[in-house]
N, C-alpha and C positions, 0 to 999 in steps of 0.2 A: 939507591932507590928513594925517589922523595915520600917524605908521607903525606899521602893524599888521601888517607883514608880516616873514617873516626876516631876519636880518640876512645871511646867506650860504647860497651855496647851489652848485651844481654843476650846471649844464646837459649834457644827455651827445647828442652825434655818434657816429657808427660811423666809425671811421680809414679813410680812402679810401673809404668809404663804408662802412668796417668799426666799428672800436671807436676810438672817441676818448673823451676826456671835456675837455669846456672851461670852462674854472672861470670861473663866476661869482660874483663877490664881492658880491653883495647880492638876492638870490630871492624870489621870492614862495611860500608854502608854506602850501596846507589851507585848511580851514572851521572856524570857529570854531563850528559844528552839531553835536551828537553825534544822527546820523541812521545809521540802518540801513535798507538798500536792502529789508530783510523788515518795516519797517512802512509800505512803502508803496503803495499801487494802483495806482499811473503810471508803467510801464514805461519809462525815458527811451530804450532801445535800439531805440523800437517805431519810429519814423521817425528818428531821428537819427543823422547820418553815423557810424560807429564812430570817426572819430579825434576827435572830442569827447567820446569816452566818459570819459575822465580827469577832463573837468571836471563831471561829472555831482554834485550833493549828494553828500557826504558827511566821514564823520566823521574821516578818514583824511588823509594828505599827497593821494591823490587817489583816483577814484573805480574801484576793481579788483575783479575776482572771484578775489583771492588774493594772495598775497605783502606783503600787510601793509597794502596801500595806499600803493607805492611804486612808482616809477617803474624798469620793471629791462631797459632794451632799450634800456641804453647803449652795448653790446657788439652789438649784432643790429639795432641800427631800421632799419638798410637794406638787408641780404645780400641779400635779395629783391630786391630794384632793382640793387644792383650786378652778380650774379649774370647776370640779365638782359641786361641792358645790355653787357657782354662778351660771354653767347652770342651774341648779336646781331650784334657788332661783328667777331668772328672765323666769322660764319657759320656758327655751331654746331660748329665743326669740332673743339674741345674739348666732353666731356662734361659734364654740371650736375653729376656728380658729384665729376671733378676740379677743376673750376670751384671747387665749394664747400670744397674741400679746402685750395685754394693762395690762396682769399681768406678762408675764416674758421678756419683753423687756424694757430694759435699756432705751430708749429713748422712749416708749411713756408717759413719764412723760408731754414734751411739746406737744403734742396734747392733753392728758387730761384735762391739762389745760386751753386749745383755747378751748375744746368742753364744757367744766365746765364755762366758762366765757360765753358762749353762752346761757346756760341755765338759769343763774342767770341777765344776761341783755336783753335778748332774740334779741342781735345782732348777724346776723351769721359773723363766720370769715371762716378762709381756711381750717381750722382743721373740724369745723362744719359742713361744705358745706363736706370735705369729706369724711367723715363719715355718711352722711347723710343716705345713702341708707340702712345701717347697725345697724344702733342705732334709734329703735322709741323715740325720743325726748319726746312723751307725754307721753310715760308710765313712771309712777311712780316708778318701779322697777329699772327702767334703768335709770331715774335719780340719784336714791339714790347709786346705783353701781358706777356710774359715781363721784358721790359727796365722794362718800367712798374713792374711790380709790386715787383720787387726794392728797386726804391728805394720806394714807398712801403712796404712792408712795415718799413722801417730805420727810420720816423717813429713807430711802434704805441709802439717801445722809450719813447718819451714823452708818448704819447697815451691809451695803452692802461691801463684798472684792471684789476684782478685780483678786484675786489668789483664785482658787477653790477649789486648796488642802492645802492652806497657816492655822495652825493653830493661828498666829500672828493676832494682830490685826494692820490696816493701819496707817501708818505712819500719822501723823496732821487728823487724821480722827473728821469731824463734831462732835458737838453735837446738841444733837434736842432740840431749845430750848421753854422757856416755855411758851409761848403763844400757840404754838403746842398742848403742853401736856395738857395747859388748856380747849384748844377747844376738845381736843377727851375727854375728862374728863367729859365737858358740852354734849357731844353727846352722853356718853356713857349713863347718871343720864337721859336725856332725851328722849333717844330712847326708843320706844314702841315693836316697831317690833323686835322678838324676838333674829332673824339671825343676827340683822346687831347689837342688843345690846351686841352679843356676840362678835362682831371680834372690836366694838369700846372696850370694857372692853381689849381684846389684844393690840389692838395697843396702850393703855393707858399703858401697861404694857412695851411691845417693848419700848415706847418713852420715861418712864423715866428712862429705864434701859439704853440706849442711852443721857440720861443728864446728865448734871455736877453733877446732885445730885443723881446717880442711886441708891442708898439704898431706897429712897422713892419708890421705888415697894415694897419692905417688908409692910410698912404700909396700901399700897392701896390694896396689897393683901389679905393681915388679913381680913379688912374688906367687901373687896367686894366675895370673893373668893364663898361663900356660895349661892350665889344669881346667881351663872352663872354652867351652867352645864359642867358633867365632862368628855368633849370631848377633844379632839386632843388638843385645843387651850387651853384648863384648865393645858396640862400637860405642854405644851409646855412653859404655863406661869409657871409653877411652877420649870421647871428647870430654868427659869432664875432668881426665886428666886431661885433654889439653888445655884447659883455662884455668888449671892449679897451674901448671907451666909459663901461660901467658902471665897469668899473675903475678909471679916468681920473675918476669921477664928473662924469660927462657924460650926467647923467640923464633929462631932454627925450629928447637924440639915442636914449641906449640905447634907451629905452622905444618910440618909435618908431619904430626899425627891429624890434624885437621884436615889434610891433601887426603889423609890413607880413609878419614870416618867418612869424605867424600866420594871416594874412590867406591867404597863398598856397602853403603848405609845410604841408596837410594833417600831412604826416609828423612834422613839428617842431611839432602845434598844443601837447600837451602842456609840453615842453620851452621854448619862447618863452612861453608862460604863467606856466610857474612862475615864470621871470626877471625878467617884465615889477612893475617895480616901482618906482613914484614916488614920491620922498622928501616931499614937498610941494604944494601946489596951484599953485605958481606954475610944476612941473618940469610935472604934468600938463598945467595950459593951454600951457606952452610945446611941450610934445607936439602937443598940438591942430591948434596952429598948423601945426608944420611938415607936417602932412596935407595931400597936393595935390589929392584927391578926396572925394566924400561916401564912395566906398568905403573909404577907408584912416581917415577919420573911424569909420566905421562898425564898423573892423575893433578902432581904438582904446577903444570904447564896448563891443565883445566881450568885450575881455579885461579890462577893467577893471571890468563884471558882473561877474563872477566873483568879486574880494574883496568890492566893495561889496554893490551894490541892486540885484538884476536887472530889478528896476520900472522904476528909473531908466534903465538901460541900453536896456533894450527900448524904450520911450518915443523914445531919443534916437534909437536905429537907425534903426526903423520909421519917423520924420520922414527918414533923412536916406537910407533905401535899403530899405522896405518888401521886398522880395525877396529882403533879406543870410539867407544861410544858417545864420548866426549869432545870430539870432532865437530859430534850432529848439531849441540848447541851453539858451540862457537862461530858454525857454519851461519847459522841462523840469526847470529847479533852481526857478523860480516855483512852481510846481507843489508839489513837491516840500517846498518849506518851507512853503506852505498846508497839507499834508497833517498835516507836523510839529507844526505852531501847535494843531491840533485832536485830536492823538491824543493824550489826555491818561489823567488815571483815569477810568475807564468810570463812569458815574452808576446811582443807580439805577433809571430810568425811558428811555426811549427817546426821548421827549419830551426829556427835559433834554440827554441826549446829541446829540439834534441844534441844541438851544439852545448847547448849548456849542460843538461845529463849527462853528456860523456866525457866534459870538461872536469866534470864531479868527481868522477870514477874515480877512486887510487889504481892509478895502472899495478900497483903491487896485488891491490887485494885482487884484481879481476886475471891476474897471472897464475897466485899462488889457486885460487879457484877452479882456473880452465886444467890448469895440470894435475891436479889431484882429481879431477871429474873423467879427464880422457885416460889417469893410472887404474884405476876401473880397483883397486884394492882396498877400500873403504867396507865398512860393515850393511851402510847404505849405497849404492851407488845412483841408485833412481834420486836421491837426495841432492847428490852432487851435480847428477846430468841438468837438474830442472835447476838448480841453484847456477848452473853452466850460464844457459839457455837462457835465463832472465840477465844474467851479469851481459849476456851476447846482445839481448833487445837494447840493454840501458847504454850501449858502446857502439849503436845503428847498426850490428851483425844480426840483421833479421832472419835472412838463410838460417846461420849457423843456430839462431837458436835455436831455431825447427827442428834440427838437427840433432840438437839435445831432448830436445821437448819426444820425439820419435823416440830415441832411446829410454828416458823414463819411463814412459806409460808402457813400453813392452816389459818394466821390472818392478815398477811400484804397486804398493797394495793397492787394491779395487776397493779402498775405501770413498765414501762420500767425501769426506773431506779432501782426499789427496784427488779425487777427481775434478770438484772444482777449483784447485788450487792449479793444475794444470788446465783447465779452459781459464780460467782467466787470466794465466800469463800468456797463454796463447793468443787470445784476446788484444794484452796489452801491447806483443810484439805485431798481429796483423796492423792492428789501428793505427800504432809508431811508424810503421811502414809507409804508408800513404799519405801523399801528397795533395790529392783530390779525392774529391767525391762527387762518382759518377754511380748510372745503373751498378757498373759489374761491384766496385768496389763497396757499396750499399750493401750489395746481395751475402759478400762478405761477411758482414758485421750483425746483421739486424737479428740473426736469430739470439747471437750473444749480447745486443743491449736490451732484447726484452728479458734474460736472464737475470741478467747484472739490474735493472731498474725494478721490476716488477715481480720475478719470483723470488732471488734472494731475499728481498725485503721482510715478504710475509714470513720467515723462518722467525722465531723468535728471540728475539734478541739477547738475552739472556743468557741463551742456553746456546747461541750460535758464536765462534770464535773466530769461523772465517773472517779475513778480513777483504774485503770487496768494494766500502766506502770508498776511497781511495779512488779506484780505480774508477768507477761511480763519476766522482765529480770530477776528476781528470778528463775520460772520455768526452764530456760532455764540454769541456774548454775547449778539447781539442778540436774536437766535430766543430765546432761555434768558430775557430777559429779558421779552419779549411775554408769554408761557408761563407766568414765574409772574405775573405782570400778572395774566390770565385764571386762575389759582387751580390751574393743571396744573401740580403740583409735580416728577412724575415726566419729562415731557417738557423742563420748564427744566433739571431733573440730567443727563439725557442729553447737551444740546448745552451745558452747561458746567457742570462739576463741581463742588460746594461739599461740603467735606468735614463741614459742620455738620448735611446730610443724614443722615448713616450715623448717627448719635446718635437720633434719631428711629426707634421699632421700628415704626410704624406709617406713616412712610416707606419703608422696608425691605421691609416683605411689599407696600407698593404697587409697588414696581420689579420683585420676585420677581414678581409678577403680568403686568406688562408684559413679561419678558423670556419669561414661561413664553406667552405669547399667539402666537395658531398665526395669527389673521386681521390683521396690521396694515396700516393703512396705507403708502402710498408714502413720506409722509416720516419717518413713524413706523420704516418700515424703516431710511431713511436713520439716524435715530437712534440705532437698537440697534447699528450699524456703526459709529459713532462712537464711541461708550460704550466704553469702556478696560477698564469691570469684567463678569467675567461673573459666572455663578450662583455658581458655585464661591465667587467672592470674596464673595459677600452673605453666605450661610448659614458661611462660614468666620471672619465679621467678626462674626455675630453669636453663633458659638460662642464666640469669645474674649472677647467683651464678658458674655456668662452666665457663663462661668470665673472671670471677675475679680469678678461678680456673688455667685460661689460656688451658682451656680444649674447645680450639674453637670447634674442628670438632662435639664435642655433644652438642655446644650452638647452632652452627647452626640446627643441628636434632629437638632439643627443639621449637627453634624459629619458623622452618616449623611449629611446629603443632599450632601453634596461627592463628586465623581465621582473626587480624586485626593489631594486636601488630607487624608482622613483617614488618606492612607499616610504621611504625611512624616514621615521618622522624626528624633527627639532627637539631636543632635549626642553631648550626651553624656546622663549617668544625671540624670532631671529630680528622683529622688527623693533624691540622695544629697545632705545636711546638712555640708559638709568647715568645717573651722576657717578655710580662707584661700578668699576668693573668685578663681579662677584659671579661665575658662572653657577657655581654651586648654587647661589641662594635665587639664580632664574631660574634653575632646574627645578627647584621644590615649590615656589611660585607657582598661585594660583595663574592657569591659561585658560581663558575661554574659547579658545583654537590652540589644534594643536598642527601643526603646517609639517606638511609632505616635503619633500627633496622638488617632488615636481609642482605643489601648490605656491612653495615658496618663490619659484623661477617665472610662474603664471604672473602671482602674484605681483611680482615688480616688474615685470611688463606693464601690465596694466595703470600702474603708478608712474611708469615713463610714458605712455602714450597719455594720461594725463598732462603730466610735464609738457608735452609737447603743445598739448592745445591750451596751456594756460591757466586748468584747472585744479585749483587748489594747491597752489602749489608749493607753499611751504608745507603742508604737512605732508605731502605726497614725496618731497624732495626729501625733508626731515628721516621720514620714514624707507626710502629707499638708501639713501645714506647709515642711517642702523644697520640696514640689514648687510650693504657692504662692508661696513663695520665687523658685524657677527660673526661675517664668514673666515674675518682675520684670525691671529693665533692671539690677540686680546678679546674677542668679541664672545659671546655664549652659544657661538651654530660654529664651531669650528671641527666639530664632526663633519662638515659637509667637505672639507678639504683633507680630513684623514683615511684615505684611500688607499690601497692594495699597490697603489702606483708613487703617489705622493709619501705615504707611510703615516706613522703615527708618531706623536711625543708630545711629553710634556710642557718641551721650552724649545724656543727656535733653534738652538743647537742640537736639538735631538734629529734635527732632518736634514738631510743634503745640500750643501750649499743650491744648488740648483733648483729648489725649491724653498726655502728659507726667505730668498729676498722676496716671491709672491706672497707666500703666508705671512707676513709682515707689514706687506704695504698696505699703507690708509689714503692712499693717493685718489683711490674714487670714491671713499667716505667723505675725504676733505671736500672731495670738488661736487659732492651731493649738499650738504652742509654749507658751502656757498652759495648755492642757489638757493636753498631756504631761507638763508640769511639777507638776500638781496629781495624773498618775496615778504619777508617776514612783515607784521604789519606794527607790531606792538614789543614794548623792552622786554616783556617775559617771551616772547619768542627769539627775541636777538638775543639775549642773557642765555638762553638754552642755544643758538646756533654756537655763540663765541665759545662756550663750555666744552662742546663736542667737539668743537673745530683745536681748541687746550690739548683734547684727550689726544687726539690725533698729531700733533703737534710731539705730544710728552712720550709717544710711542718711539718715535722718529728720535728722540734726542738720546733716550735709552740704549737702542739699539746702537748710536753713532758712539756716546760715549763709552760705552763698557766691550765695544769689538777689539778684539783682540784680547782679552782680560782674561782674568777667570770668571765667569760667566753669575758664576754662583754667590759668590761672594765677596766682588770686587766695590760693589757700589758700599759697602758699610765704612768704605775709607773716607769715606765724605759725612760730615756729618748733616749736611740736609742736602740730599741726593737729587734737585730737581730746582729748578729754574722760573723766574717769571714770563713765563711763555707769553705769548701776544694774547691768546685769548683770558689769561688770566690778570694782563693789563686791563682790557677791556671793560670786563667784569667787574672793577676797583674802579675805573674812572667813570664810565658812564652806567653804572647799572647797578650801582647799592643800593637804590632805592626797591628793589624789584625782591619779590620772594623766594624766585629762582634763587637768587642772590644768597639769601639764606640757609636756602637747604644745602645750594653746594658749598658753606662755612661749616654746616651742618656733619656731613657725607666726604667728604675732601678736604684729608686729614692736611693732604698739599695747600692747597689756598685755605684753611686754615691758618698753618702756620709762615705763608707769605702778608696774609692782612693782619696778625695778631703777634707774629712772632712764635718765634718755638715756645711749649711750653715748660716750665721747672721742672727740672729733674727730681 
């Protein structure tokens, strides 16, 4: 057996049944799967006991709904039980709430101690007095509780982490030494009563595995082990003999008793899991051996699923104790990585995609699955039939799954969860089925996608395990793909979005038609509910694309028809032309206007029908040239092209090549910018054409030079990153005399250091 598992690791106990941590030096840790519980359909929570939830698939150290996928109830895995167990014991006559006070708080160590010194001198002190009202001092129960607890509390000082998910052990951490060990040693030989000779026989076990000499639990275990019963605290001790063993690299024995604390110590399935770990085949068969039943064989074969093969596991179980409860997990990671194996890149046909699913399948695990679901001898069988019935959808046996699906729901709980866990494999096998989508085949479906879309959702996420994402954004490829299959381009956009749509203008009024439609159908309604864009964003998408088009008079038409998009106003001035590109510092600039989405589209209308008659026409040119400037990903109005359709980002790369090359281009800047420049009458307005006509120029070179690069940080390879562009020729030969001249020597750190030189470092 190779080792493929950690080399160290920390197994965590609750001290007296509170917070311990017990080092083990050699753990098993994780799946080598990178799997996420949201791409899958098979709820493993739906029948399987919760303390196998750890071992559930995943990508993680184990399988959690938070904290990282780590194990963090080293400090707590027991209060519950021990809490109990002492109200029990003293006949409730202390409250759960002191109870939990004097056993899982750190600091009443120094009260127990004032209240213990009280009872033993019968001086009261401050702790005594205030406790008084809560603690009957005379009863005998509540002595010995008291007395109990004192001394273990003095063991935490070596047991106890400070990190709750730390599997290390603490830095210069105590040991408990042996006067300790010898008094709970004398109390445990001593004690009569039944309760309390049991949790001294633990802490006798705790305290020497916490001293310089922790192999002496091996011995005190040997022989006392038979004389105390085999409760929680029996197993609890015997994983910490198994990590003196591991330690000792006595790895048959560790692994072994590790298989047995899993076997029987629900509470510890996790923690003996992560531990259980065999250096070689010859440690495992030696394991094997020392099993005295098919159960403890069975329980060996559990845990040992879990790094390996759960095919294999399950095969071995199922021969050697068909009813082991241990089945139902492993059932569940099989699953699990069937689902994984097939959920790959979505194809483009629905055909192929289920070609590819069943090409995924391990024909082993979908064997060893259908035959132990039709032996009907399992502990669960409704587990098996539904686990059948899915393995039969993902292999295009639609019947047959139904088939299983029938037989489940006539045997499984009528819980909420195992209900929706079968409607929605049910679900997944209809939808897999179908080729088209017509009336009948619709009628099918739609009551389960307003389920799947709309009521799951509102369940709270939190607190809900199902897992139904998955299936979610599957259904919705698949529908999209049927859809345009059958030549229904608008109904594929709806249930999955292709941004390659909106490019198309005769796609576009085909949506606008569909959305503006008062009679839809039921799934058609579902539809429109899913679709992410409304009208607003169509006709706002397609004003921006006539803008850039230079097609104002139809951007403005577009823009009318937006209900709010044509108020959004310009951060800052979209017409102003500045020497230094600074968005920031137009936005905080004084505006004496502040211009609409739709003033701004007027606006340059009327600046081109200027243009056309002749009038004014360098500043009108000037001025319509900024503004097509603004709307670029250099300009200060480049909100008006970050849309719901186009998208957002900070740098050209942040957006889809398909939109990238428009956000970029200064190509009806440049060509506004020559017209001013040919009306221009005086050198302070040529000095200003030829500067803007640079900016746009140095746009273009930017973008040519550094494509393909890394984007971010490719230009620092040069040490002066930028070029004598034509307009900054210009500028130098015929136009020094001019003040323009100056401000941008000023302002334009670049032609700065083209007329002057770079400056000393």
């Amino acid at each position: 057996m190779k080792k493929t598992f950690l080399n160290k690791l920390l197994a965590g106990f609750s001290a007296f049944l509170f917070f311990t941590y017990t080092i083990i030096y050699a753990c098993a840790g994780g799946d080598d799967w990178n799997w996420w519980a949201s791409n899958s359909n098979f709820t493993p929570e739906t029948f399987v006991d919760n303390s196998y939830s750890p071992l559930f698939l995943s990508s993680d150290v184990f399988y959690t709904r938070g904290y990282y996928g780590f194990d963090t109830a080293h400090n707590s895995r027991f209060n519950d039980e021990i809490i109990s167990d002492w109200s029990t014991y003293v006949a409730k006559k202390i409250s759960t709430e002191t109870l939990t006070f004097f056993i899982t708080v750190d600091s009443s160590d120094v009260q127990l101690a004032g209240i213990n010194s009280f009872l033993k001198s019968n001086k009261p002190n401050a702790f005594s007095k205030k406790w008084a009202s809560q603690l009957d001092y005379k009863d005998k129960k509540i002595k010995k509780f008291v007395e109990f607890l004192s001394i273990a509390k003095s063991i935490e000082k070596a047991s106890i982490g400070s990190d709750y998910w730390s599997y290390e052990p603490e830095a210069n951490q105590n040991k408990v030494d042996t006067k300790t060990i010898a008094l709970l040693e004398k109390r445990f030989n001593s004690e009569t009563d039944a309760f309390l000779k049991n949790r001294y026989w633990f802490q006798t076990i705790k305290a020497k595995f916490y001293s310089a000499n922790s192999p002496s639990v091996l011995n005190f275990f040997t022989t006392t082990a038979n004389s105390v019963p085999k409760n929680t605290l029996y197993y609890r001790a015997l994983a910490y003999v198994a990590g003196i063993n591991y330690k000792q690299k006595n790895y048959a024995l560790s692994n072994y008793q590790y298989s047995v604390v899993f076997d029987k110590c629900p509470s510890l399935r996790v923690v003996s899991a992560y531990c259980f770990h065999p250096q070689e085949t010859a440690d495992w068969n030696q394991s094997l051996a020392m099993a005295q039943s098919n159960e403890e064989k069975a329980a060996l074969w559990a845990v040992q699923g879990y790094y390996r093969n759960e095919i294999e596991a399950i095969e071995k179980i199922y021969e050697l104790k068909p009813e082991s409860e241990h089945l139902d997990y492993l059932l569940t990671r099989l699953i699990n990585v069937q689902e994984g194996n097939g959920n790959r890149d979505y194809q483009s046909t629905v055909q192929q995609n289920r070609k590819a699913t069943k090409d995924s399948i391990n024909p082993k695990a979908f064997s060893v699955v259908d035959r132990i679901a039709k032996s009907g001898k399992t502990s669960k069988p409704y587990l098996w039939n539904i686990a059948a019935g899915y393995m039969q959808t993902l292999n295009e046996n639609f019947k047959q799954a139904n088939v299983y699906f029938d037989l489940a729901e006539k045997q499984m709980p009528k819980t909420e969860l195992a209900k929706n866990q079968l409607r929605l494999l049910r679900f997944v096998n209809n939808l897999s089925s179908m080729d088209e989508l017509n009336s009948k085949n619709e009628a099918i479906i739609v009551d389960d996608l307003n389920w799947l879309y709309f009521e799951l959702p509102k369940n709270d996420e939190s607190e809900n395990v199902f897992r139904f994402y998955n299936a979610s954004s599957w259904s919705k490829k698949y529908i999209s793909t049927i859809y345009k299959s059958q030549k229904n381009k608008v109904m594929g956009e709806l249930f999955d979005r292709n941004y390659d749509f909106y490019l198309d203008n005769a796609d576009l009024e085909a949506m606008k038609s569909f959305l503006h439609k008062s009679n839809k159908t039921e799934i058609e309604q579902i539809a429109s509910k899913i679709y992410d864009l409304k009208l607003d964003d169509l006709y706002e998408h397609q004003a921006v694309m006539a803008t850039f088009n230079d097609q104002i008079s139809e951007a403005i038409e577009f823009m009318k028809q937006t209900d709010s998009v044509k108020y959004h106003q310009f951060p800052g001035n979209p017409f102003n032309g500045n020497i230094k590109d600074c968005n920031d510092c137009d936005y905080v600039a004084k505006q004496k206007r502040k211009y609409t989405e739709l003033e701004f589209l007027t606006t340059i209308k009327l600046m081109q029908d200027n243009i056309a008659k002749g009038e004014d026409v360098y500043n009108n040119a000037m001025l319509v040239g900024n503004a097509f400037y603004s709307i670029t990903h250099f300009g200060n109005g480049r909100s008006f092209h970050e849309t719901e359709i186009i998208g957002y980002g900070c740098c050209p790369d942040s957006y889809s090549d398909r939109y990238k090359g428009l956000i970029t281009n200064c190509t009806k800047a440049k060509s506004y910018y020559q017209k001013a420049l040919l009306a221009a009458t005086n050198d302070e307005q040529k000095a200003k054409c030829h500067y803007m006509l640079a900016k746009c120029e140095r746009n273009e070179y930017y973008l040519n030079k550094y494509k393909g690069e890394d984007y971010w940080w490719g230009y620092d390879r040069d040490k002066i990153n930028f070029k004598a562009w034509n307009g900054f020729k210009a500028l130098k030969k015929d136009f020094s005399k001019t003040k323009y001249y100056q401000d941008v020597i000023r302002e334009c750190g670049y032609f700065d250091i083209y007329i002057n030189g770079p400056r000393p470092e």
